[in-house]
FIGU-480587 format. One line per field, with one value per residue (C-alpha): y, x, z; residue number from 0. Coordinates in pm, whole numbers, plus 32768, in hexadecimal, padded with zeros to 4 digits. Layout:
N
py	c(Y|...)
px	c(X|...)
pz	c(Z|...)
resi	c(NUM|...)
REM end
This chain:
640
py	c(EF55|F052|F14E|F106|F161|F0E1|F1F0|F1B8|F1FA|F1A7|F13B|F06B|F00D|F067|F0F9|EFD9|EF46|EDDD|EDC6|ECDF|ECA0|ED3C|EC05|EC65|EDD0|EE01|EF45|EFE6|F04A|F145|F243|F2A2|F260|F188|EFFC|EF0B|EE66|ED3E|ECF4|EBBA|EC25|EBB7|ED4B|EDED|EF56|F05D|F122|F297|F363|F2A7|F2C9|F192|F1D4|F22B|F0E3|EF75|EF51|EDFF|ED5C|EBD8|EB77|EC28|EBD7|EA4B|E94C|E863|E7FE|E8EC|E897|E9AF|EA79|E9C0|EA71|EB95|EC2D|ED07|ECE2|ED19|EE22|EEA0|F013|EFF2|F096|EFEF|EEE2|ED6C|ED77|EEC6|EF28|ED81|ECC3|EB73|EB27|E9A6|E940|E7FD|E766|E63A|E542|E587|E4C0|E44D|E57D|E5A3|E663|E59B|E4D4|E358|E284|E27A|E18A|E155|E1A8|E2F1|E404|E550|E5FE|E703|E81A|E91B|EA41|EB46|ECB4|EE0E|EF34|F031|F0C8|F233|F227|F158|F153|F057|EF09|EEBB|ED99|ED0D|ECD6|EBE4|EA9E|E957|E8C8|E774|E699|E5A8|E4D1|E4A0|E3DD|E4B2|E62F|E656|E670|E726|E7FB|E8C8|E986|EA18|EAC1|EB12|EB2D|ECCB|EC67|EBFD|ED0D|ED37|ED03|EBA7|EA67|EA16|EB7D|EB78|EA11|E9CE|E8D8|E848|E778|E694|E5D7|E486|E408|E2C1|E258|E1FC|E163|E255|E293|E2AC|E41E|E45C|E4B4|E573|E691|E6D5|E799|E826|E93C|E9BA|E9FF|E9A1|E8CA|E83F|E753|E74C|E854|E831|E7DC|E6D8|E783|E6B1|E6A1|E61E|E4E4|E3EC|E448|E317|E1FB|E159|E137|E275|E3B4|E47D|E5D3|E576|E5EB|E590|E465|E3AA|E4EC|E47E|E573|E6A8|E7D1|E8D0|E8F8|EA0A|EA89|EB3E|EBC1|EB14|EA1F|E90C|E92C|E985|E8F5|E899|E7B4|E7E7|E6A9|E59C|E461|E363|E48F|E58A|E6C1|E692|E7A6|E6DE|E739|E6D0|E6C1|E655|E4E9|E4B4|E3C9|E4BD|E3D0|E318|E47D|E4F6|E614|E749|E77E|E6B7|E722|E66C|E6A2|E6E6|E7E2|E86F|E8AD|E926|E9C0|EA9C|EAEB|EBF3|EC6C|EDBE|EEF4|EFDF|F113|F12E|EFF6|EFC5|EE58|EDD9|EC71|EC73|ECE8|EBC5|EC47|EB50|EB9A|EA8B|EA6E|EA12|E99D|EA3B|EBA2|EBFB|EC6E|ECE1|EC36|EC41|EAFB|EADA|E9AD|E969|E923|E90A|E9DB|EABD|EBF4|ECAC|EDEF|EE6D|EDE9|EE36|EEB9|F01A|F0F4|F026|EEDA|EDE1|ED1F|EBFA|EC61|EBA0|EC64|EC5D|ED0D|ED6D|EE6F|EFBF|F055|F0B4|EF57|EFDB|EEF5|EF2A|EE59|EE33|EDDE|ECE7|ECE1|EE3B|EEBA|EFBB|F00E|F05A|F099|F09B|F1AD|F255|F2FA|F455|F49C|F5AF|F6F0|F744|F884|F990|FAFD|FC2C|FCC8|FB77|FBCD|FD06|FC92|FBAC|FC73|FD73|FC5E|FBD1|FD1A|FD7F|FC42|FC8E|FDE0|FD6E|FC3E|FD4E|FE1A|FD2D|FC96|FE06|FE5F|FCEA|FD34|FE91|FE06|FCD8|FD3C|FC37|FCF1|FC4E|FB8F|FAE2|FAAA|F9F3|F93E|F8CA|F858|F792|F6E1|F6A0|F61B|F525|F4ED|F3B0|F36C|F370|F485|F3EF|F29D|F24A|F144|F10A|F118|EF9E|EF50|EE67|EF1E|F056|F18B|F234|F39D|F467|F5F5|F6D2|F5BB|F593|F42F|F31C|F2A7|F12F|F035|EF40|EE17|EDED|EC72|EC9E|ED69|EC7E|ED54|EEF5|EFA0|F109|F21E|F311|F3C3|F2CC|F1DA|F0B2|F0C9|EFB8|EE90|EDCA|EC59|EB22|EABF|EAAB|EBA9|EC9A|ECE4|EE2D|EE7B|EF81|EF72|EF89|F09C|F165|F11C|F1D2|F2E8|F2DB|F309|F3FE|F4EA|F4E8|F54C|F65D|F6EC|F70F|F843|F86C|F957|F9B9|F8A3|F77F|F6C6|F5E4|F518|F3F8|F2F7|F1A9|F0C1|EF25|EE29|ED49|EBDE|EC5B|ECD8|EE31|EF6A|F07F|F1CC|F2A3|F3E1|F4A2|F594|F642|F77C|F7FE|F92E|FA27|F9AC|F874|F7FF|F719|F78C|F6E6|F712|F653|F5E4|F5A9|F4B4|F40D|F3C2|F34D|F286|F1E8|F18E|F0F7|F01F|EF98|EF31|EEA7|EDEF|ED5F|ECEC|EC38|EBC6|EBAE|EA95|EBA0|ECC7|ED6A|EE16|EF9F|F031|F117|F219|F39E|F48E|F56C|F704|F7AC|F8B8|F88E|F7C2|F820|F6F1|F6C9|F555|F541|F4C9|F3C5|F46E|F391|F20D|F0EC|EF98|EF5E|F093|F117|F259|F377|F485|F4E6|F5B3|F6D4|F782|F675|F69A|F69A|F778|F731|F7ED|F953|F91E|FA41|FA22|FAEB|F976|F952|F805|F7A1|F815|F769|F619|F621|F68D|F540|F476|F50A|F4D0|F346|F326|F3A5|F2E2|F192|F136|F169|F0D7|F1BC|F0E8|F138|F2B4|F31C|F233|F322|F44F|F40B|F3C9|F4F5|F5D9|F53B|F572|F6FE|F6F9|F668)
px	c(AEA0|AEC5|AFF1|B0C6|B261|B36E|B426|B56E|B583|B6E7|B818|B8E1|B9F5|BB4E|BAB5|BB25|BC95|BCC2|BB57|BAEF|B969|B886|B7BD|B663|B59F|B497|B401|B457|B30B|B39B|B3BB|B336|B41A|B512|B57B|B63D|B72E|B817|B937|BA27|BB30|BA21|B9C5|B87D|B882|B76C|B717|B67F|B5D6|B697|B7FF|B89A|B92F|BAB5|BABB|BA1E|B8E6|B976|BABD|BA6D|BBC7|BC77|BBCF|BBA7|BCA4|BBDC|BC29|BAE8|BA40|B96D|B82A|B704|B5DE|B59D|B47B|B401|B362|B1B0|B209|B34A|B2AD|B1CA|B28D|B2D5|B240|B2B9|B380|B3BA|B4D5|B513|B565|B5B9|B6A6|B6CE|B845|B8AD|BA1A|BB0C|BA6D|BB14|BAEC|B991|B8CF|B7E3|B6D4|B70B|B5D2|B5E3|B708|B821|B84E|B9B7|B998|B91F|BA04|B968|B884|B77C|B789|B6A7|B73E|B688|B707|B6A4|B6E3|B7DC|B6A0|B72B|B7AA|B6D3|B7C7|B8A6|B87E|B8D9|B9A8|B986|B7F9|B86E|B7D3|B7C5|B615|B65B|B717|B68E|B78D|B7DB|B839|B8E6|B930|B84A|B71A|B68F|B5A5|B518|B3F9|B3EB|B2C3|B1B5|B014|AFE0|AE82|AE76|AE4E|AF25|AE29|ADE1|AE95|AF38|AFED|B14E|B172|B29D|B283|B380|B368|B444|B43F|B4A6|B5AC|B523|B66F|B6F4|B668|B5B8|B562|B3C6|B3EE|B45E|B33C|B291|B251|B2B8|B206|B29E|B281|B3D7|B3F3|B4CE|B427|B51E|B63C|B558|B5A8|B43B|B2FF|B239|B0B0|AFBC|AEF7|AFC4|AF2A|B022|B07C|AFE7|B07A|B1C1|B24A|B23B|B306|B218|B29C|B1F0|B0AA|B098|B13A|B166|B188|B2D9|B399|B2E0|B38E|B263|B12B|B05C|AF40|AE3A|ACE2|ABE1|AB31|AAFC|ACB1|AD6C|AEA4|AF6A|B075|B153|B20C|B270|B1E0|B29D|B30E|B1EB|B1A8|B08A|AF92|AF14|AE09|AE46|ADE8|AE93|AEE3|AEC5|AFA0|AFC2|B008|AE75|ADE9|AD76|AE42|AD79|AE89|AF6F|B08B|B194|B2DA|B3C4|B326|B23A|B307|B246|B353|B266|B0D9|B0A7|AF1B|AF29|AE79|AF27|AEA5|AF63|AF36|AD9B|AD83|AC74|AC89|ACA3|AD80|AEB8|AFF0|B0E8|B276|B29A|B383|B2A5|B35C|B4A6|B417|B3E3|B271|B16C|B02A|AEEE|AE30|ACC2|AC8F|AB1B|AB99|ACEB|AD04|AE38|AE91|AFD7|B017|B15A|B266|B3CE|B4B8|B4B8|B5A0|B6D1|B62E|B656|B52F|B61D|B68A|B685|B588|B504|B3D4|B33C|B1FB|B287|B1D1|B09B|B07E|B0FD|B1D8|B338|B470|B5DB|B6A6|B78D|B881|B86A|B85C|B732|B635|B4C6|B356|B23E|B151|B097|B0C7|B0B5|AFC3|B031|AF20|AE2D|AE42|AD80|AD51|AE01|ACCB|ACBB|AE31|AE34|ACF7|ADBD|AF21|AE29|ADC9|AF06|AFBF|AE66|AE54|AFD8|AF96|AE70|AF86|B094|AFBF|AF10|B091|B102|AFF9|AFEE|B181|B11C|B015|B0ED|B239|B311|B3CE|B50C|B48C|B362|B485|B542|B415|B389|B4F0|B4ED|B3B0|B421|B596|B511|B394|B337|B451|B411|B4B5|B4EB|B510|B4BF|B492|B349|B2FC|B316|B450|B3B8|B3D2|B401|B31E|B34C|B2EE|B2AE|B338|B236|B19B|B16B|B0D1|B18B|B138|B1A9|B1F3|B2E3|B334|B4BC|B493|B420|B54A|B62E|B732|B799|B88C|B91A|B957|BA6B|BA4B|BA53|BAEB|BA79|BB6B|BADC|B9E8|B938|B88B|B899|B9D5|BB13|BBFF|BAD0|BA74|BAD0|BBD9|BCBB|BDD0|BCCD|BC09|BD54|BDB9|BC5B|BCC6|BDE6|BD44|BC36|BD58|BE37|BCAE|BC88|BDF1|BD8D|BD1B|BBE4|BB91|BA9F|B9C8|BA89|B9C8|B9F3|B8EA|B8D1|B7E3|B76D|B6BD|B630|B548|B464|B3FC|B32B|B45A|B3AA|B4C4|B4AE|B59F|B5C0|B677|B704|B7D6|B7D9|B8A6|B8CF|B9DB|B990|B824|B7D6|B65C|B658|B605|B712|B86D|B9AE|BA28|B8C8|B887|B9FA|B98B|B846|B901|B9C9|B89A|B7C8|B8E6|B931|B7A5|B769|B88D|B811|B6D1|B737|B8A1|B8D6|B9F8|BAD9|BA83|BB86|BB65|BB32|BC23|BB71|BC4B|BC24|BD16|BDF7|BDD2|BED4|BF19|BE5D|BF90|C018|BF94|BDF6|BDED|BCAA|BCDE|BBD9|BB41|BAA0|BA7B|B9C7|B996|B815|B7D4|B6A2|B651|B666|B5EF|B493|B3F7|B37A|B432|B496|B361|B459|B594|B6CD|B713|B75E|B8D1|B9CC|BAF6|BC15|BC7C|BB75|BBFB|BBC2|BA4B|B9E6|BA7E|B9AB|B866|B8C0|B8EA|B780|B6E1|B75E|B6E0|B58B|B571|B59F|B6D7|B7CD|B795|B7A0|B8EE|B994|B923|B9A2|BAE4|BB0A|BAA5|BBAF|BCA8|BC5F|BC7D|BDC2|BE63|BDDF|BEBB|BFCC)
pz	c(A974|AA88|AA59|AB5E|AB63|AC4D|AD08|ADB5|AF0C|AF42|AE70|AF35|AE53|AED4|AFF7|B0B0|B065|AFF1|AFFC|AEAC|AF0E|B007|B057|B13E|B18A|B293|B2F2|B419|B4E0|B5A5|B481|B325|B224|B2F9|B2C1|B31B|B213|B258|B149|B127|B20E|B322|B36F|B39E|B34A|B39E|B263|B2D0|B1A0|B0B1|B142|B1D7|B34D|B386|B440|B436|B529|B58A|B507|B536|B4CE|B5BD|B709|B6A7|B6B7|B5C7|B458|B3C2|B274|B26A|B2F4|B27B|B332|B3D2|B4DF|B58E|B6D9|B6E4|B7EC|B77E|B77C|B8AE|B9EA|BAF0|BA9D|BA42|B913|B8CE|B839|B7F7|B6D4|B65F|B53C|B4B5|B41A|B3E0|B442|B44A|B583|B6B3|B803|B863|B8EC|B9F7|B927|B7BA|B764|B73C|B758|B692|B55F|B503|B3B8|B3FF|B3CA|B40D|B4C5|B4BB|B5FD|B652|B71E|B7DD|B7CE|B864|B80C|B8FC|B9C2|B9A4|B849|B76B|B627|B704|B7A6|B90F|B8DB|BA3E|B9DE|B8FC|B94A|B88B|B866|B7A6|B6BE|B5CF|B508|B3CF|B2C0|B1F3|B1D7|B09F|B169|B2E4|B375|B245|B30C|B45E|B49C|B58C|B544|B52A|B4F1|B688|B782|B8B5|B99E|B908|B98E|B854|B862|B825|B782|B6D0|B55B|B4BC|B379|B31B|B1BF|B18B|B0B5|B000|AF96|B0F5|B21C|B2E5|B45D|B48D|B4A7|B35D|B262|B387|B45F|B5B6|B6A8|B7F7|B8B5|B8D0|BA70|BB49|BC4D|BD87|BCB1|BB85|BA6E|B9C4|BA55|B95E|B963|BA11|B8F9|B7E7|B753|B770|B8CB|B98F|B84A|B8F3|B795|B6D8|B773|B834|B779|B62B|B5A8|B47A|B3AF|B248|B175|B0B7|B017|B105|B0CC|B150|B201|B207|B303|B2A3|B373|B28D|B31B|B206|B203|B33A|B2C9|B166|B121|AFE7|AFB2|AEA2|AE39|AD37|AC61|ACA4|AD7A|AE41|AEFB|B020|B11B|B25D|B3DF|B530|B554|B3DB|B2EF|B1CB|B0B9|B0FE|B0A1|AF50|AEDF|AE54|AD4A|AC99|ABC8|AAEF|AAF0|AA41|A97A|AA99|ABF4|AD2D|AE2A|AF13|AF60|AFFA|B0AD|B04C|B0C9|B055|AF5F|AE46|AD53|AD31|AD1E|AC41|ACB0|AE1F|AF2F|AF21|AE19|AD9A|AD58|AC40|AB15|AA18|A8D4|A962|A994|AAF9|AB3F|AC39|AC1D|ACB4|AD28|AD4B|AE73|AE44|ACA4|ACB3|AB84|AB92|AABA|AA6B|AB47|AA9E|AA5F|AB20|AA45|AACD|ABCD|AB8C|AB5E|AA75|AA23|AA48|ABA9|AD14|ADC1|AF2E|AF53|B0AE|B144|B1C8|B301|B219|B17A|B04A|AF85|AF5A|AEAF|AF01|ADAB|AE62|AD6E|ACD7|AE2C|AE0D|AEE0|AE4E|AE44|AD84|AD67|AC69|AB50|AB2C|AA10|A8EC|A934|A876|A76C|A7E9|A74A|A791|A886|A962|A98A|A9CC|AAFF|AB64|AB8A|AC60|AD1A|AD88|ADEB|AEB6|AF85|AFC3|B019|B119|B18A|B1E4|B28F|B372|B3BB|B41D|B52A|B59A|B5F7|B675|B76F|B7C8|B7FA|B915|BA26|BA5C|BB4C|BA7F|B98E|BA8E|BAE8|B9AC|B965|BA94|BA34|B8DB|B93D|BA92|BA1C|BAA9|BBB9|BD10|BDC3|BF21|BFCD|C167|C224|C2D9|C44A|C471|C3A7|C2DF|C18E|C10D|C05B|BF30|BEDB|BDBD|BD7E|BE77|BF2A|C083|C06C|BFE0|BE7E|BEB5|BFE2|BFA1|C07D|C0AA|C0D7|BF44|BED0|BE45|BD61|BD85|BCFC|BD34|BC1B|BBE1|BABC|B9A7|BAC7|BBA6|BCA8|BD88|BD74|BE77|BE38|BEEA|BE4D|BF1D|BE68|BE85|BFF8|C0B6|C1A0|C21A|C10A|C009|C0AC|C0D9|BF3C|BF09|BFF2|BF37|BDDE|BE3F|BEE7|BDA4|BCE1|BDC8|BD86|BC20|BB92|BAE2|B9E3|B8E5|B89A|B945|B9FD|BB79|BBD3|BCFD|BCB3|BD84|BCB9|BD35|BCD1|BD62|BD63|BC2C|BB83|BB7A|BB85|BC3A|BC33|BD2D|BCE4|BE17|BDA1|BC21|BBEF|BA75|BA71|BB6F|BBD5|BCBC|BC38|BDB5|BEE9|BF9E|BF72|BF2A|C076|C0CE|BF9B|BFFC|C157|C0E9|BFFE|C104|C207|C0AF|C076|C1C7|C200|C09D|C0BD|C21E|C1A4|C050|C0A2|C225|C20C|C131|C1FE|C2DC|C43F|C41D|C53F|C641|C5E5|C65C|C59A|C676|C640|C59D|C479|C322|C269|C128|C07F|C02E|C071|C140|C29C|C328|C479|C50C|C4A7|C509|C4C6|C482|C390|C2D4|C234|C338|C250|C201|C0EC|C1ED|C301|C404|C532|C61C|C66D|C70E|C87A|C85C|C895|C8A0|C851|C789|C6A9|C5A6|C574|C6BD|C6E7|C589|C5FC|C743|C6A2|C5B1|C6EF|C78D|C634|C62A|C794|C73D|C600|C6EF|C631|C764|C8D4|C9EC|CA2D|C8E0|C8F7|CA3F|C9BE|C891|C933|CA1E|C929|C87C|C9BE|CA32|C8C1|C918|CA65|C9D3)
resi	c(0|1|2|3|4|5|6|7|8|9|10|11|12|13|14|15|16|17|18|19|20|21|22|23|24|25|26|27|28|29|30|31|32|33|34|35|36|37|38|39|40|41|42|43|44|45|46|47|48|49|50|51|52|53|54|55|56|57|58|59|60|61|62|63|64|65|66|67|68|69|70|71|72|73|74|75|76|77|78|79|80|81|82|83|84|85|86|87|88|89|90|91|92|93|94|95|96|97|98|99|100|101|102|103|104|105|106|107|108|109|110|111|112|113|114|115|116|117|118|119|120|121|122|123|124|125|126|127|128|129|130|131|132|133|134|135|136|137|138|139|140|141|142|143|144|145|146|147|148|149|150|151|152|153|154|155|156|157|158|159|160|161|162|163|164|165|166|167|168|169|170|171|172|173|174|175|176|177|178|179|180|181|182|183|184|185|186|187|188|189|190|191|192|193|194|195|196|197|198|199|200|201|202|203|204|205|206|207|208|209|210|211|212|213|214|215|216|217|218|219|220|221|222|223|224|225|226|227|228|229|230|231|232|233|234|235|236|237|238|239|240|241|242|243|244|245|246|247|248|249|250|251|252|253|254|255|256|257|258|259|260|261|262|263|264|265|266|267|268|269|270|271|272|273|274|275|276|277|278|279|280|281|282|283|284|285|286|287|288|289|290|291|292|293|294|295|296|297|298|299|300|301|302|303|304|305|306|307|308|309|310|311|312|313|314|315|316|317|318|319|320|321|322|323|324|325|326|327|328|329|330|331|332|333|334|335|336|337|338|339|340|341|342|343|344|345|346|347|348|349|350|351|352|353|354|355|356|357|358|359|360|361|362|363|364|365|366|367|368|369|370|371|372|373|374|375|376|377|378|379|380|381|382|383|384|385|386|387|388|389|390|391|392|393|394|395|396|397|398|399|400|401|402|403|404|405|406|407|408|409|410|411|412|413|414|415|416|417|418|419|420|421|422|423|424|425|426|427|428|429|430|431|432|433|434|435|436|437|438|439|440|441|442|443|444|445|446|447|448|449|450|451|452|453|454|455|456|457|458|459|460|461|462|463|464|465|466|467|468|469|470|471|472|473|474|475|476|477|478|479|480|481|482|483|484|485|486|487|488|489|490|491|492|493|494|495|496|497|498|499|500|501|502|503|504|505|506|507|508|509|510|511|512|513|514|515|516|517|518|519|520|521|522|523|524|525|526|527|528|529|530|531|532|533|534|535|536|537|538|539|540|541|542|543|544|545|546|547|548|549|550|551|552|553|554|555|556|557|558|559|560|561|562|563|564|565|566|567|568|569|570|571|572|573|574|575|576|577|578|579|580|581|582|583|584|585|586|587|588|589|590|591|592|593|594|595|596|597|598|599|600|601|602|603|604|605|606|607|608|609|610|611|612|613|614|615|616|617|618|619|620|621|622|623|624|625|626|627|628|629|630|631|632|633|634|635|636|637|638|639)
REM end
């Protein structure tokens, strides 16, 4: 037997209050050493290098008027850490609850003796600060119902064996198992397959290709059917076995090949085993490096004879051996275990009920003896490749030491890598162009008509949000409450390493986010070009077209409106200049091409609000009516 030893990578016991089980673990593939643990208060928590975060990731109970059971599954989405792309930053959780009124996006119809149902709920992550979920991307996928509370989604998972430039990208699977003592709906038993986009009314779209899409009787969403008590499947990139169904058959845990369109229960299992002696909870395909499988690449979680074990399975025998077994790192050999791949396909277990977190590695083997001479070479060794080490480190400093500057720079590109730093809207209107730090062409064109959500940052802060719904559109109380906000920001002092940062970030038909980050000052040093009142104004004109384009019922009028010179006031509140009521970006990532008319005059205030008016007129987004109208305006307030 190999020499393996759990480690504990987290003790969650009492980190939590009231806490009594932490129920499901996934890793989080954003970050080494980082999961995702849900607990039986209906919380997922992010666990980073083995502490538990000051605050729940996502508090289910809170934010949903429903009668929970629990958190039954858990996922990821295939391109949760591609940027900018669909689904990053997205995932899906599965809970089941008391029945409520009939749904537009639960499966089936609805049997009166049914008294629960399953729902699937998409999330995202805060685009700015990934250790907290925006709450307004919360949107419901599907229900399925239920018989009882006892059962539900088990699995949610997608195929990481299918690449993102393949159609079948980004497919959503949810297994369901069946209940045999109650009467059951025809999904139950089976696995549904959606891909989880919102298309027009529909929350899902149901793939083209799923087999049972053109039969009038069976629900288009399922792919597979018949597997009974299915509690997992598994994918895999080996040809002869694509995909794995765990599940029960009249008392007996079954390892079932399987393929799309297939009734699982007219297959012949590769492996068999009888319970209750021999229980199969998990398989797992594993890649990983640390346990050396001798019969094959699949490793069971079983409790055989009431000791919980890893085993590993040979498909082309089905002969399995014993790994270890999993009474290490605060584990009981009698424990409830949920066992899951971390980002390097390594296995590791959550002790449910103990509450630890662990993994399995190998064990450090005792050293050999060696005599006195080998070490006494190998002492000399060590201290001369240290010696060699600290030099080399010393003139590698000397030669590359960072002028302030270079420190402010690489700083920069650490703190905003990946945003876009500015945001304008093309020649023609239609859409709008995205640029990265020190680019002059744009990095991305993006079609307003596509835009369909965008929010805008403060700090920590949305303090506005634009969609198509009602309560949502822009007008000229809620651009002056953003006025309002970013004027009681700018009174505030900041010091040391405090930080104030504007953001805009939207999303597309695809659901693919993108953050643009205008302004970012940390103590004394702005790391953007532009400043403040600059990113406010650009703000304002970004919220006023967006809004236009995606929600024209619920958008207001923007006044003309040209301010009248007078004294710098005592309060910072920025004052709008100039305003109109079709707006796009008028800032550009080089020196405007054009200037304003060498105007002289003593009031500052006076000359910048004229070159505004000149710039507007250039830019085609006044008439030659409305300018001469403002211009006029502004003059007569002069005389006056």
């Amino acid at each position: 037997m190999q020499e393996l030893t759990l480690n504990t990578e987290s003790v969650l016991q009492g980190a939590r209050k009231n806490v009594t089980e932490w129920q499901l673990a996934s890793a989080n593939p954003l970050a080494a050493n980082s999961y995702f643990v849900s607990n039986d208060l209906h919380e997922i928590w992010l666990v980073n290098d083995g502490r538990l975060a000051s605050k729940p990731l996502l508090a289910l109970a809170d934010i949903s008027d429903a009668e929970i059971s629990r958190i039954t599954a858990f996922a990821v989405h295939a391109g949760y850490s591609l940027r900018d792309k669909t689904g990053s930053r997205t995932f899906y959780t599965a809970h089941t609850q008391r029945i409520r009124q009939p749904e537009k996006t639960r499966l089936g119809i609805i049997d009166s003796d049914f008294t629960h149902e399953s729902v699937i709920t998409e999330w995202q992550l805060n685009l700015i600060h990934h250790d907290k979920v925006d709450l307004e991307s919360r949107r419901e996928v599907l229900r399925v119902a239920l018989p009882s509370n006892h059962q539900g989604i088990t699995q949610l998972l997608f195929n990481d064996y299918v690449q993102q430039w393949e159609a079948d990208f980004g497919l959503l699977h949810a297994v369901l198992p069946a209940e045999s003592s109650q009467a059951l709906p025809l999904y139950s038993g089976a696995v549904l397959r959606i891909r989880p986009e919102k298309f027009g009314q529909k929350p899902y779209i149901v793939p083209a290709d799923n087999p049972f899409q053109s039969q009038d009787l069976v629900p288009p969403e399922l792919f597979v059917q018949n597997g009974g008590n299915l509690t997992q499947i598994v994918f895999t990139n080996i040809a002869t076995h694509p995909s794995l169904a765990l599940h029960s058959f009249n008392g007996s845990a079954q390892l079932t090949p399987f393929i799309a369109g297939d009734s699982i229960d007219s297959n012949t299992p590769i492996k068999q085993w009888q319970a209750p002696n021999n229980l199969v909870k998990q398989v797992f395909y594993y890649r990983g490096r640390e346990i050396k499988h001798p019969q094959g690449q699949f490793i069971l979680l079983a409790t055989v004879n009431g000791i919980a074990q890893l085993l590993s399975l040979d498909l082309s025998s089905g002969e399995q051996s014993l790994i270890m077994q999993l009474n290490q790192a605060g584990l009981s050999g009698e424990a409830s275990l949920f066992g899951f791949l971390d980002r390097y396909d390594e296995i590791m277990l959550l002790g449910q009920k103990n509450q630890v977190l662990a993994y399995v590695k190998q064990q450090n083997l005792a050293p050999k003896q060696t005599s006195a001479a080998q070490d006494n070479n190998g002492y000399f060794a060590i201290f001369f490749s240290l010696f060699v080490l600290i030099i080399a480190i010393a003139l590698y400093l000397n030669r590359h030491r960072l002028t302030p500057k270079q420190r402010r720079l690489e700083k920069l590109n650490r703190t905003l890598k990946g945003n876009y730093a500015f945001i304008q809207a093309n020649k023609a209107k239609t859409g709008v162009e995205l640029f990265r730090r020190n680019e002059q062409e744009p990095s991305e064109s993006i079609v307003l008509k596509s835009i369909t959500r965008s929010t805008i940052h403060l700090n920590d802060e949305v303090i506005a949000t634009i969609n198509n719904e009602p309560e949502n559109g822009f007008d000229q109380a809620k651009e002056n409450a953003v006025i309002t906000l970013f004027a009681k920001e700018q009174r505030k002092k900041i010091i040391d390493q405090q930080q104030r940062r504007v953001d805009i970030s939207f999303e597309t038909d695809a659901k693919s986010p993108f953050v643009v980050t205008l302004y970012y000052r940390q103590g004394n040093f702005r790391l953007t070009k532009i400043k403040y009142q600059d990113a406010v104004e650009l703000v304002l004109d970004w919220c006023w077209l967006v809004s236009k384009h995606i929600n024209p019922e619920h958008t207001g009028k923007r006044k003309l409106f040209v301010a009248k010179p007078k004294a710098p006031a005592s309060s910072n509140a920025p004052t709008p200049v100039v305003s109109q009521d079709e707006y796009t970006s008028v800032k550009t990532p080089e020196k405007a091409a054009s200037k304003a008319p060498n105007l002289v005059h003593e009031d500052t205030e006076l000359v910048n609000a004229l070159e505004k008016l000149v710039n507007l007129k250039q830019q085609g987004f006044l008439s030659e009516e409305e300018f001469q109208q403002a211009k006029q305006k502004l003059l007569q307030d002069l005389i006056e």
